[in-house]
Legacy VTK file of the C-alpha trace (Angstrom):
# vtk DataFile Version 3.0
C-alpha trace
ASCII
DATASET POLYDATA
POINTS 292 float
-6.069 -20.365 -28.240
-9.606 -21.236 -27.154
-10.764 -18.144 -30.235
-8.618 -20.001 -32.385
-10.354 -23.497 -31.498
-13.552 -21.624 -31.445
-13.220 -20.340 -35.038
-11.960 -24.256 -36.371
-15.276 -25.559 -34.876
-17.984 -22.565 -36.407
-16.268 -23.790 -40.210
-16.417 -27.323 -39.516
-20.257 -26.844 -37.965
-20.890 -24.987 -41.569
-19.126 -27.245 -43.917
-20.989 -30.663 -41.996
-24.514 -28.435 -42.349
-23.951 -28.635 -46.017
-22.910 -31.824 -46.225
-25.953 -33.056 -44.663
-28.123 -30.725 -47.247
-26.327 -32.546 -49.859
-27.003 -36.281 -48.824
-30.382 -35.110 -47.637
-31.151 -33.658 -51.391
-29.838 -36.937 -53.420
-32.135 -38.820 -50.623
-35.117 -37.255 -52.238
-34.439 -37.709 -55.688
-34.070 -41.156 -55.016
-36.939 -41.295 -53.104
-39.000 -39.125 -56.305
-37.765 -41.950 -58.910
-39.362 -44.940 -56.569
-42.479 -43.885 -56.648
-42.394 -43.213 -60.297
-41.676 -46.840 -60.946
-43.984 -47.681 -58.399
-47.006 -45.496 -60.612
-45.867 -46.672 -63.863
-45.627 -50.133 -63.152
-43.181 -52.788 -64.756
-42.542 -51.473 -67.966
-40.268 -52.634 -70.776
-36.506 -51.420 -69.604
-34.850 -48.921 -72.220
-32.199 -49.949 -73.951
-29.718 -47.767 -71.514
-31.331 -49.398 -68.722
-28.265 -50.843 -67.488
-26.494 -47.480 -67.766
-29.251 -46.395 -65.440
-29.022 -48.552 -63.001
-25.053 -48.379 -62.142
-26.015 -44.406 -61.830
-28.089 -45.408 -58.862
-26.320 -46.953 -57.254
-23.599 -45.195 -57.640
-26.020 -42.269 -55.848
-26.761 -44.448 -52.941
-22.775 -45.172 -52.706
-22.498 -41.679 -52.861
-25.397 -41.651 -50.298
-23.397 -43.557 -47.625
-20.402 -41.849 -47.933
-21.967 -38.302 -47.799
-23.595 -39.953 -44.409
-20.392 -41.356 -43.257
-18.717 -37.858 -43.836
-21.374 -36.162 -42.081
-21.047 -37.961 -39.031
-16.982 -38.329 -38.281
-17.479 -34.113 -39.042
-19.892 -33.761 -36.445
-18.241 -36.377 -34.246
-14.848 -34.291 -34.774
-17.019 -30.919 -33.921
-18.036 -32.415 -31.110
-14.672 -33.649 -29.889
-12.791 -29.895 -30.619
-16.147 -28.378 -28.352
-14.788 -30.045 -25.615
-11.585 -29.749 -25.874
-12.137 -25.916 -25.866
-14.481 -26.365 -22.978
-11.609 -28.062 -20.906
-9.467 -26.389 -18.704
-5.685 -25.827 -19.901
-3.704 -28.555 -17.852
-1.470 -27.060 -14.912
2.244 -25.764 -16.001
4.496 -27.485 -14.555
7.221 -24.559 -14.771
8.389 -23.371 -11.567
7.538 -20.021 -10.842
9.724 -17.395 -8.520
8.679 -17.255 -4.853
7.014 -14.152 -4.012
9.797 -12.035 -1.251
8.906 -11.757 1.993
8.780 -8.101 3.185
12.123 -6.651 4.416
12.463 -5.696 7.372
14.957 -3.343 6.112
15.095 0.290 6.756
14.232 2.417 3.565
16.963 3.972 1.985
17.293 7.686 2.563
15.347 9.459 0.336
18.023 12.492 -0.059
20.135 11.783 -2.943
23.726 13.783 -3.237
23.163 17.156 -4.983
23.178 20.661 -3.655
22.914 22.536 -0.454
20.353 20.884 2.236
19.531 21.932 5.754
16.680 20.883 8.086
15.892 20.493 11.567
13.785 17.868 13.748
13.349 17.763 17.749
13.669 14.449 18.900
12.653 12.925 22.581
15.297 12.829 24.988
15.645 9.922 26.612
17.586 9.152 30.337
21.181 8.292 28.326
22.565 8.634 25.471
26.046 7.252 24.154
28.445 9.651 22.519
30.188 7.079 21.138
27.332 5.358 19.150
25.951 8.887 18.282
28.881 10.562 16.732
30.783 8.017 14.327
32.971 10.557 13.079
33.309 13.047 15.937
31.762 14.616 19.230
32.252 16.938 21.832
30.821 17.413 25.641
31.125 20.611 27.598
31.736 20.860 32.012
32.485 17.935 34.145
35.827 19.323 35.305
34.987 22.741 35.733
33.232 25.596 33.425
36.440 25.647 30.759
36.462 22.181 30.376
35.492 19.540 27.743
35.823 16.412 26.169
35.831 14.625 22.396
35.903 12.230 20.469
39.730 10.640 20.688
40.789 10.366 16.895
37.815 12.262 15.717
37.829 14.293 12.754
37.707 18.011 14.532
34.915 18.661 12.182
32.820 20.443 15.351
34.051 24.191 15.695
34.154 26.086 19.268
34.978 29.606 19.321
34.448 29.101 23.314
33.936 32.604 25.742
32.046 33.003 29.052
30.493 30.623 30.723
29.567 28.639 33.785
29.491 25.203 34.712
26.110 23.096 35.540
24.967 19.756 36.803
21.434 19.616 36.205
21.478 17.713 32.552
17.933 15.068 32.104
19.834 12.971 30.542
23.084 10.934 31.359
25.762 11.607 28.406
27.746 8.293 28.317
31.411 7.690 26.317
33.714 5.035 25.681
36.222 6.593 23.361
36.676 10.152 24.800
40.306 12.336 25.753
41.123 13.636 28.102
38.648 11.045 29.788
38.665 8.188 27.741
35.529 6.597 29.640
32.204 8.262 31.303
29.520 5.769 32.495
27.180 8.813 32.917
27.597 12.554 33.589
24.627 15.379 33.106
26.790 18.478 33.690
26.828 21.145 31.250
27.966 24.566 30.649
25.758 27.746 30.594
25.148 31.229 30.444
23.179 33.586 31.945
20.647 36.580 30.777
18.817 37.445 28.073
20.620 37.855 24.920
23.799 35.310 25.825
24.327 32.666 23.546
26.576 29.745 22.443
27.915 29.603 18.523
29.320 26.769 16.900
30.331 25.434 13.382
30.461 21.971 11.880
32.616 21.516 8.672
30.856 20.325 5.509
32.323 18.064 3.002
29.876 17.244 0.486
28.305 14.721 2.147
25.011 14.346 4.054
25.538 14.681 7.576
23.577 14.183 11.330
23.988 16.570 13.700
22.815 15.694 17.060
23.014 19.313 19.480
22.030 18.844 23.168
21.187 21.978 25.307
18.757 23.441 27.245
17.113 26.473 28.994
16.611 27.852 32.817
13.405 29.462 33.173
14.084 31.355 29.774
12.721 31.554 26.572
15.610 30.928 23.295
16.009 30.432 19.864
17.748 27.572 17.918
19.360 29.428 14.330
20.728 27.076 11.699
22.483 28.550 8.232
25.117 27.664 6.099
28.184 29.798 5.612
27.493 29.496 1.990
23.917 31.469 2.305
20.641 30.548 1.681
17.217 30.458 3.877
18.107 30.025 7.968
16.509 27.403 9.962
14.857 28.636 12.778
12.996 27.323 16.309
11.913 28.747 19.058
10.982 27.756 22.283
8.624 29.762 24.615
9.518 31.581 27.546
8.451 29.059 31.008
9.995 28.364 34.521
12.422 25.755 35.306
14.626 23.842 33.673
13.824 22.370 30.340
16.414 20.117 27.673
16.374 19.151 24.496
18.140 17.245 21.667
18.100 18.956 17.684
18.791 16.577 14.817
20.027 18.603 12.396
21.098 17.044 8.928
22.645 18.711 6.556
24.764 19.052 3.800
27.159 21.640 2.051
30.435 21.690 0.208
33.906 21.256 1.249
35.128 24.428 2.734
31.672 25.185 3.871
29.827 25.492 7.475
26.655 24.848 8.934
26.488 27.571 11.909
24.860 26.950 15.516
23.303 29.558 17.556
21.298 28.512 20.231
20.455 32.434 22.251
18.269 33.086 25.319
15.481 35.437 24.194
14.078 36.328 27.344
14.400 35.317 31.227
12.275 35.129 33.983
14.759 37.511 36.405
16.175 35.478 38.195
20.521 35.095 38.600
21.225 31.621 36.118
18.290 31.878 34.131
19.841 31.663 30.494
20.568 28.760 28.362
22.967 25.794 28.265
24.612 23.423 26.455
25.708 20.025 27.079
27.007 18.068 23.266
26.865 17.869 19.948
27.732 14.461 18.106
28.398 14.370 14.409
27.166 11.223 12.214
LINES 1 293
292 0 1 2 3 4 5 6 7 8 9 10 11 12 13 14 15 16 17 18 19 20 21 22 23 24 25 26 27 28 29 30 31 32 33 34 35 36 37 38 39 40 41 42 43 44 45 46 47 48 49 50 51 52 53 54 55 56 57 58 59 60 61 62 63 64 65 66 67 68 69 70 71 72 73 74 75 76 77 78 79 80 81 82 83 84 85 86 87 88 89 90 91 92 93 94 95 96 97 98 99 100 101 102 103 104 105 106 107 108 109 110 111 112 113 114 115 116 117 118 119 120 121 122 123 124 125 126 127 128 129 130 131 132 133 134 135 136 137 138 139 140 141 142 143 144 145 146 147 148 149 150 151 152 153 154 155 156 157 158 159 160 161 162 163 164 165 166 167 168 169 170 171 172 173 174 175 176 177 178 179 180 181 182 183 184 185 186 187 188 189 190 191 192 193 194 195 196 197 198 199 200 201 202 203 204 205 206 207 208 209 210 211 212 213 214 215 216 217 218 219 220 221 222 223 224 225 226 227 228 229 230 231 232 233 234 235 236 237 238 239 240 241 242 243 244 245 246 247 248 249 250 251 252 253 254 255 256 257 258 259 260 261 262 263 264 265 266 267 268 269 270 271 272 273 274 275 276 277 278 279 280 281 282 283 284 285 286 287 288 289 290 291
């Protein structure tokens, strides 16, 4: 808008510049005759003398109105200048409030599609609830002796146990907690385990797939041996593999493990003591698994 004004105000400018040549140019011809008369003195008036005289004044009518003109143009120049210099009055439409910033948790960047498996080691803290951990099912191993375990009540059985050997421990870092378990329906806080000892000896497990992204959550552990955490699916593709070095003592952690693979499908567990330091129950051991 202000080009617009700005273009309206350069024509008028022009058009009141010749304007002003115009009244200034009939000035001087009037101006011219005077003096003639002045020079030549009275003389005897022609016979179109009258004819003469209505002329000028009809050029000093013409005169005052070219004058006139000039100045409501340059008054009206003036007046569209400033209103091109003034600032466009406030709107007094409402505009949208800006959003605050959500304190939302993004959404998860892992759309459905295809086959997906990756792992992440995550601090273990002093307890942990089964029940908030696996929505759809879990499982804890020992407590009532080394054969012994305990799940989710109602889960969906989607956690897979071949079971074999083992031995029962009580020397978890972290107190498992339930409130919806069988055959115990409530734990306030247990660390026993199950385990296995010498190098080689490990625990395999599965966890059904059904198309869906999943969190795995796998708690075990190691006594003064050195293992290996192996992740696949039963429908192929690159394994997932960590390691952790060979040290003394007792050492736990917690895997989560997301996936995702089709109905029908698997995501295999192997968590297998590479090396020991000699003595009787070095190996590893497991404690739980929750599925999300």
């Amino acid at each position: 808008m202000t080009s617009g004004i700005g273009h309206l105000t350069s024509g008028i400018g022009d058009l009141a510049g010749r304007i002003g040549d115009l009244a200034g140019g009939i000035g001087v011809r009037l101006r011219d005759a005077a003096r003639t008369r002045l020079t030549l003195g009275p003389t005897r008036p022609p016979a179109d003398a009258p004819a003469t005289r209505v002329a000028v004044a009809r050029a000093r009518r013409r005169r005052r109105r070219a004058v006139l003109a000039a100045v409501t143009v340059t008054g009206l120049v003036a007046a569209l200048a400033y209103a091109g210099r003034s600032p466009a009055p406030p709107s007094n439409r409402e505009t949208s409030p800006v959003a605050a910033p959500s304190d939302q948790a993004p959404a998860d960047p892992v759309s459905p599609g295809g086959p997906l498996l990756d792992v992440d080691l995550a601090p273990l803290p002093g307890a942990l609830s089964l029940t908030a951990l696996g929505t759809r099912d879990w499982r804890h191993w020992g407590g009532t002796g080394a054969d012994s375990f305990h799940r989710k009540a109602g889960g969906t059985g989607e956690i897979q146990d071949p079971g074999g050997e083992r031995l029962e421990h009580n020397a978890g870092a972290c107190d498992l907690r339930w409130t919806d378990g069988t055959p115990t329906a409530r734990q306030e806080g247990t660390r026993a385990g199950v385990f296995q000892r010498g190098a080689g000896k490990s625990f395999t497990l599965g966890v059904a797939g059904s198309g869906d992204l999943r969190t795995v959550r796998l708690f075990v552990g190691t006594f003064s041996a050195g293992a290996r955490l192996d992740l696949t699916l039963s429908s192929g593709g690159d394994p997932v593999v960590r390691e952790v070095a060979l040290a003394a003592g007792d050492r736990f952690y917690q895997y989560v493990i997301r996936f995702r693979a089709a109905p029908g499908e698997r995501l295999l567990i192997k968590w297998q003591a590479l090396t020991v330091t000699g003595a009787q129950n070095d190996g590893v051991a497991l404690q739980a698994v929750t599925v999300s």
